[in-house]
MDAnalysis code that builds the backbone (N, CA, C; Angstrom):
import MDAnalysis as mda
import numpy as np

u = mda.Universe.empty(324, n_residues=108, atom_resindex=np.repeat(np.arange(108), 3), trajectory=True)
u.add_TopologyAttr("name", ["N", "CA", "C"] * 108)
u.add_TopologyAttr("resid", np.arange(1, 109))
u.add_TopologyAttr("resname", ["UNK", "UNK", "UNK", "UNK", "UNK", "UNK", "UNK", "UNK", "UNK", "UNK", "UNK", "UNK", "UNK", "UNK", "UNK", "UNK", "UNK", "UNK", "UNK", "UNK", "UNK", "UNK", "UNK", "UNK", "UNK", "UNK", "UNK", "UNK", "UNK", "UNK", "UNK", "UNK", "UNK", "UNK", "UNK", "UNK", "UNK", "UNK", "UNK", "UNK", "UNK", "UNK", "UNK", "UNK", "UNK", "UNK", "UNK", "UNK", "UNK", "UNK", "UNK", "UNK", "UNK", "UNK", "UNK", "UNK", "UNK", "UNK", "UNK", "UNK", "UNK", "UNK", "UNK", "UNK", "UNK", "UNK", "UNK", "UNK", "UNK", "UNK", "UNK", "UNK", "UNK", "UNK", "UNK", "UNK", "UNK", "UNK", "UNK", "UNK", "UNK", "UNK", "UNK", "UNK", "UNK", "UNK", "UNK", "UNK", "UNK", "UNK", "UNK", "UNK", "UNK", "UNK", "UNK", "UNK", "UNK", "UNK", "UNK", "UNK", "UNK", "UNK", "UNK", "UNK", "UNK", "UNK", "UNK", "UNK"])
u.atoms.positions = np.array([
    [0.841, -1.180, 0.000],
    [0.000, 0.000, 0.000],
    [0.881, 1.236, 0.000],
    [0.413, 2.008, -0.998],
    [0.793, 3.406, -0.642],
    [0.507, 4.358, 0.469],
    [1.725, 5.076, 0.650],
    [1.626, 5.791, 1.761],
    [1.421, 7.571, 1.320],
    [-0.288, 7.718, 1.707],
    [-0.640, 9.381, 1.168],
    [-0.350, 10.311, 2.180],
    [-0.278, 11.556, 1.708],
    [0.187, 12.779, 2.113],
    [-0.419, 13.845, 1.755],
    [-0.358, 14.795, 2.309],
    [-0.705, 16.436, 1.564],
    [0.169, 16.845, 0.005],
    [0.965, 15.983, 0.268],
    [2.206, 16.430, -0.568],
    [2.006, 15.276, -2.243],
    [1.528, 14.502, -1.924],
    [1.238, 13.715, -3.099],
    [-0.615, 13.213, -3.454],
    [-1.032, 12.984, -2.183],
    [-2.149, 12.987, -2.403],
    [-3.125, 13.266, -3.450],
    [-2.751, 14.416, -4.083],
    [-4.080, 15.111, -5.343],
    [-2.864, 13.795, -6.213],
    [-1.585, 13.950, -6.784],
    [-1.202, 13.050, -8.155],
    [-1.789, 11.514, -7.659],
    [-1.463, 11.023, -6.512],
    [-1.823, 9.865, -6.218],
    [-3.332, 9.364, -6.501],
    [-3.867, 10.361, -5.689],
    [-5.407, 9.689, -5.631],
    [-6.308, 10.197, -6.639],
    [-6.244, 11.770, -6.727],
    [-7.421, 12.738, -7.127],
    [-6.937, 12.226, -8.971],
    [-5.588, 12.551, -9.276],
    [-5.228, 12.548, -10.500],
    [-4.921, 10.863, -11.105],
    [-5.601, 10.025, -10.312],
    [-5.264, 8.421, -10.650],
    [-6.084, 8.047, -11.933],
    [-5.505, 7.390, -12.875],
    [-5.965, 6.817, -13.774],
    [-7.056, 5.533, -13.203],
    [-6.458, 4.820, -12.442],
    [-7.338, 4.026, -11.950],
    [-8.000, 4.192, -10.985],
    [-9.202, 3.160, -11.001],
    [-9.850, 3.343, -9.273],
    [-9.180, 3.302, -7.946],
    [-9.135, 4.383, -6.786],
    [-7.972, 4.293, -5.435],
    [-9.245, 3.457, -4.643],
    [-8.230, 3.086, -3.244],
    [-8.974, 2.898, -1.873],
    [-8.159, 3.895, -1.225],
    [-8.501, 4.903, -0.167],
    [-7.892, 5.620, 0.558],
    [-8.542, 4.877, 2.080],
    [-7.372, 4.407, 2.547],
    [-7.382, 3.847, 3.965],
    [-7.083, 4.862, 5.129],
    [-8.088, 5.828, 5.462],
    [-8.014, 6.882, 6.408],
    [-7.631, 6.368, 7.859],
    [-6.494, 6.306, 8.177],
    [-6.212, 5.869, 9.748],
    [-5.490, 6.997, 10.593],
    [-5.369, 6.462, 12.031],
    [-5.171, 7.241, 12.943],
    [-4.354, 6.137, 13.725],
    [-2.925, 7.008, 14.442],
    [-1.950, 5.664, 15.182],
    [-2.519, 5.647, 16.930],
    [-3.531, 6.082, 17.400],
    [-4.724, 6.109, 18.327],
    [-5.864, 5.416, 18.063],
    [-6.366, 5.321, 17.020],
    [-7.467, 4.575, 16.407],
    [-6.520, 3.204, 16.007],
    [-7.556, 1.845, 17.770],
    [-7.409, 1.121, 17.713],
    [-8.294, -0.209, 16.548],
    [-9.359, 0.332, 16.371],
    [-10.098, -0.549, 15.103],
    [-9.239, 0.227, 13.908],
    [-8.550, 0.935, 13.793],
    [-7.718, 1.416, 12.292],
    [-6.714, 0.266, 12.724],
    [-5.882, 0.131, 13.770],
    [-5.039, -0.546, 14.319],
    [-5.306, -2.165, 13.715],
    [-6.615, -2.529, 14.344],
    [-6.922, -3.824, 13.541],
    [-6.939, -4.268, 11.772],
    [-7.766, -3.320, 11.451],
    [-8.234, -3.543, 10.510],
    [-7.278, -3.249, 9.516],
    [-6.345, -3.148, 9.659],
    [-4.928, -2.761, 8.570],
    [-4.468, -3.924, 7.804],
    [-3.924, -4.831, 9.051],
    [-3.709, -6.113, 8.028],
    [-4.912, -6.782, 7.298],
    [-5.812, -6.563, 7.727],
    [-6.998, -7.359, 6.846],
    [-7.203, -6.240, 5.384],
    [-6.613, -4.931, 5.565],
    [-6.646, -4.093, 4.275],
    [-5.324, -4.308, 3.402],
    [-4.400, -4.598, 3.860],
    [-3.368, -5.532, 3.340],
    [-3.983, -6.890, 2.262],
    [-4.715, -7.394, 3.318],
    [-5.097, -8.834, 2.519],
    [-5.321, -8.104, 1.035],
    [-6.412, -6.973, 1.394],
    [-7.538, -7.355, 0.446],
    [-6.900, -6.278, -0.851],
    [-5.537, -5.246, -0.285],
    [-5.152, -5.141, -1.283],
    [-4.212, -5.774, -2.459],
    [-3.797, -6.893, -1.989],
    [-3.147, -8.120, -2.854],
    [-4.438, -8.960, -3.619],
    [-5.558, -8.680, -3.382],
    [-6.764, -9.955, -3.975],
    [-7.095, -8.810, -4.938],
    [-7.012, -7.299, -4.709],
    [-7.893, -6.543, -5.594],
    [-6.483, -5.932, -6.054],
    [-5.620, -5.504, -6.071],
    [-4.284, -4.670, -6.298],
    [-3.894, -4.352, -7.847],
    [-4.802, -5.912, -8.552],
    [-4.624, -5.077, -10.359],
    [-5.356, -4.209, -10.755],
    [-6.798, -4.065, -9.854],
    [-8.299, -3.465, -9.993],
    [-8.060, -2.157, -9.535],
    [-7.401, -2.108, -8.250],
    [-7.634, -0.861, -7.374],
    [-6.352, -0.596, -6.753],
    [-6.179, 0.861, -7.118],
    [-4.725, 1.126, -6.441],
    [-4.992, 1.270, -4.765],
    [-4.330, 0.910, -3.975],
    [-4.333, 1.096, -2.443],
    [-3.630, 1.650, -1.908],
    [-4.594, 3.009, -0.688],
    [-3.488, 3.743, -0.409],
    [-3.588, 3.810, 1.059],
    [-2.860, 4.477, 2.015],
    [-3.361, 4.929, 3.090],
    [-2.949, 5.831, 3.666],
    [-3.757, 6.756, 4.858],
    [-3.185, 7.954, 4.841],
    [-3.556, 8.298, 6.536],
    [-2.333, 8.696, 7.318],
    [-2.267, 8.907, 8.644],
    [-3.199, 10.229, 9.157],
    [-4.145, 10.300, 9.297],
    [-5.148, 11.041, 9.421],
    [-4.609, 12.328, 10.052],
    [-3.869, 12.271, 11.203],
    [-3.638, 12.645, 12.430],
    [-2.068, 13.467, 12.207],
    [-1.678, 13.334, 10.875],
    [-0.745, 13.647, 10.488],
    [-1.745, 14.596, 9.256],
    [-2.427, 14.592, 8.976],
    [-3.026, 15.319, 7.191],
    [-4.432, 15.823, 7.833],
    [-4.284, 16.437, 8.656],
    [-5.801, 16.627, 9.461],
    [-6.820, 17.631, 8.361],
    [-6.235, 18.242, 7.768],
    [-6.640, 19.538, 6.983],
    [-7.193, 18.714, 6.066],
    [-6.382, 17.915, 5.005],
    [-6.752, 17.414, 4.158],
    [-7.792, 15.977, 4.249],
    [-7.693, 15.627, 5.274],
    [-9.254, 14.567, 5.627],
    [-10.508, 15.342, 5.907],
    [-10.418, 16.304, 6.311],
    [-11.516, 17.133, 6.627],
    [-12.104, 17.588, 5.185],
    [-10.871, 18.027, 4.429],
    [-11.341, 18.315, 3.488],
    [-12.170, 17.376, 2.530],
    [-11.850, 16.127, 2.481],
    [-12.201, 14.524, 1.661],
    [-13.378, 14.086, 2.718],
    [-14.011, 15.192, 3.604],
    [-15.395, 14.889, 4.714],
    [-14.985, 13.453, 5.656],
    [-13.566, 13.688, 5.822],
    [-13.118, 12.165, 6.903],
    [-13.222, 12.821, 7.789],
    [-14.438, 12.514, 8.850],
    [-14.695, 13.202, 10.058],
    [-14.659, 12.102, 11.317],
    [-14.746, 10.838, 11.230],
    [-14.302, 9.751, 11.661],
    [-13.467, 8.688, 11.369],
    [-12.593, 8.052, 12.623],
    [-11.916, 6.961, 12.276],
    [-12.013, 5.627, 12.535],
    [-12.159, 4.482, 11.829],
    [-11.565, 4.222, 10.885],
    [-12.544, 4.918, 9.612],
    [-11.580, 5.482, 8.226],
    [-12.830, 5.588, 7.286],
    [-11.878, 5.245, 5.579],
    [-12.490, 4.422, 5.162],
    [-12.201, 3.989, 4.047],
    [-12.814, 4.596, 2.895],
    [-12.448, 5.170, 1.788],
    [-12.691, 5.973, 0.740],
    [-12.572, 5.423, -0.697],
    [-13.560, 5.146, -1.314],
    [-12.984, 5.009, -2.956],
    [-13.429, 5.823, -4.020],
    [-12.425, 6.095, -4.725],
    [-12.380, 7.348, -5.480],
    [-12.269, 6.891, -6.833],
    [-12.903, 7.158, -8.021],
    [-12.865, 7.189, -9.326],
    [-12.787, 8.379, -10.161],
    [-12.080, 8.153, -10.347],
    [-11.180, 9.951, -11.442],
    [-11.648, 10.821, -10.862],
    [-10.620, 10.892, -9.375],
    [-10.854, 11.691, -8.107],
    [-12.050, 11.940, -7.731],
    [-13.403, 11.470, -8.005],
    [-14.176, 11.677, -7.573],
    [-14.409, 10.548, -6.636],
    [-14.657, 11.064, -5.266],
    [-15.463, 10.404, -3.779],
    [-16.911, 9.560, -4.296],
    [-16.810, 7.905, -3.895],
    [-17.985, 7.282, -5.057],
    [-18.592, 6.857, -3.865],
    [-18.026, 6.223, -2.782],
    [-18.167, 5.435, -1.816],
    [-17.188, 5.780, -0.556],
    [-18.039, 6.191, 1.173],
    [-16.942, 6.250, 1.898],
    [-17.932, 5.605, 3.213],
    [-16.968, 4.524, 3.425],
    [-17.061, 3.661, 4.617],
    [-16.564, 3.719, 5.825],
    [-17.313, 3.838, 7.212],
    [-16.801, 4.584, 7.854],
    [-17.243, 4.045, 9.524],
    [-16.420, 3.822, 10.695],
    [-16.310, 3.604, 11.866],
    [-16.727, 2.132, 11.718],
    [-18.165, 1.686, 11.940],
    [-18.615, 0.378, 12.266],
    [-18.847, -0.311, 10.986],
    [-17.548, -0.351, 10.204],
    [-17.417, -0.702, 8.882],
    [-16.601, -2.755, 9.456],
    [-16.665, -3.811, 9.222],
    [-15.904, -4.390, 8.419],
    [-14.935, -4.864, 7.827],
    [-14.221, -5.960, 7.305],
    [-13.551, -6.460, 6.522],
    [-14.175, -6.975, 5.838],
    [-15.941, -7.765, 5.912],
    [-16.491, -7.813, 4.615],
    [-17.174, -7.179, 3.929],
    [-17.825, -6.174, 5.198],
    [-18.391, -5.090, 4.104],
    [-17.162, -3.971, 2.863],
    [-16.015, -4.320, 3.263],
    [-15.300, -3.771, 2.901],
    [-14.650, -4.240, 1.725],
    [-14.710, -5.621, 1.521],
    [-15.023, -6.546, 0.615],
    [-15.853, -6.541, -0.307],
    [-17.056, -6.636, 0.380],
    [-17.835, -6.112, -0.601],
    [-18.348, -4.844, -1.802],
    [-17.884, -3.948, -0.896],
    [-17.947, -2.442, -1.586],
    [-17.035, -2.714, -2.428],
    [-15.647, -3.245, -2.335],
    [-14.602, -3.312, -3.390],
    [-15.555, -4.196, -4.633],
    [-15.963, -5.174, -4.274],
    [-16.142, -6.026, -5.547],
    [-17.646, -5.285, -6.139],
    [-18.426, -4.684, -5.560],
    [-19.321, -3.704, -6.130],
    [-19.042, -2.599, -7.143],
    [-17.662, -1.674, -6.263],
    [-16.944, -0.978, -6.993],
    [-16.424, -1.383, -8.543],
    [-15.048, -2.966, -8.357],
    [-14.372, -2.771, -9.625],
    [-15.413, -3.413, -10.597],
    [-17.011, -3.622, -10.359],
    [-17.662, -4.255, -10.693],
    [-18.949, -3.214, -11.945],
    [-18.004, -2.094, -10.924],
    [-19.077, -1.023, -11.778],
    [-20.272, -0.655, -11.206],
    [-20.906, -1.355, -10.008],
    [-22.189, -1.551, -9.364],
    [-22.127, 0.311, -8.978],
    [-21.067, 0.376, -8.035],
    [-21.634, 1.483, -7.551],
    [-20.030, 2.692, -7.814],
])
């Protein structure tokens, strides 16, 4: 997974040719804590489909606020920078699953 920033963020995510996941975490936010390696998994099963990124909340505070990340954990997917889908606190590893295969699926 990529690691986002203020500083790359818009080329990474906003300006991506392909579909992103933005993995909004916090190193206090213990369900971000969990749910990391299971976003690991799922970016090796989806990783040709969807670029994967993640981004230390707590470090980019300006710029999550700005992308409406007002809670943590919150997962984001973006299609030619546009915000399509954002999943958020009492989210999952399968709903999270699922939204992906909805997503590279075209559903939503």
């Amino acid at each position: 997974m990529l690691n986002v920033d203020k500083e790359n963020f818009e080329a990474e995510v906003l300006l991506a040719e392909q579909p992103v996941l933005v993995d909004f975490w916090g190193p206090k936010c213990e369900k971000c804590l969990a749910m990391m390696p299971d976003v690991e998994v799922l970016s090796q099963e989806y990783g040709g489909k969807v670029k994967f990124c993640k981004m230390d909340a707590s470090k980019n505070r300006r710029l999550a606020i700005s992308q409406k990340v007002l809670g943590l954990p919150s997962i984001v997917l973006y299609r030619k920078g546009e915000r399509i889908l954002h999943l958020v606190e009492d989210m999952s590893v399968e709903s999270v699953r699922k939204a992906l295969e909805e997503f590279t699926k075209g559903v939503i």
